[in-house]
C-alpha angles and dihedrals in degrees: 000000000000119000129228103208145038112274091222090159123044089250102166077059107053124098125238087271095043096065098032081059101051099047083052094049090044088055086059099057089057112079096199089059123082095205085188083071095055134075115212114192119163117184121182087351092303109123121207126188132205136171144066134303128192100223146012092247080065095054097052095055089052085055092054095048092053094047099043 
């Protein structure tokens, strides 16, 4: 299957934590985005998202950084 993005973390490799910890870390490099607003749970390398944004600018970052 062909890929859409660049692989810069060895994603397929991090636990659970790991990756709940770098999307988080990835929100908070994004100013537009309140990462205190947004539930991050990742089971079994799936990531799932819940919360609120302001605006729909927001939720396209958040986007972005899901699918980067």
């Amino acid at each position: 299957m062909a890929r859409d993005f660049e692989n810069l973390f060895d994603l397929e490799n991090m636990s659970d934590d790991e990756l709940r910890d770098l999307v988080y870390q990835q929100f908070t490099e994004i100013p537009e985005i309140d990462s205190d607003l947004v539930d991050v749970n990742v089971e079994g390398g799936s990531v799932r998202l819940a919360g609120r944004v302001g605006t729909e600018q927001e939720l396209q970052q958040i986007e972005h950084v899901l699918t980067d």
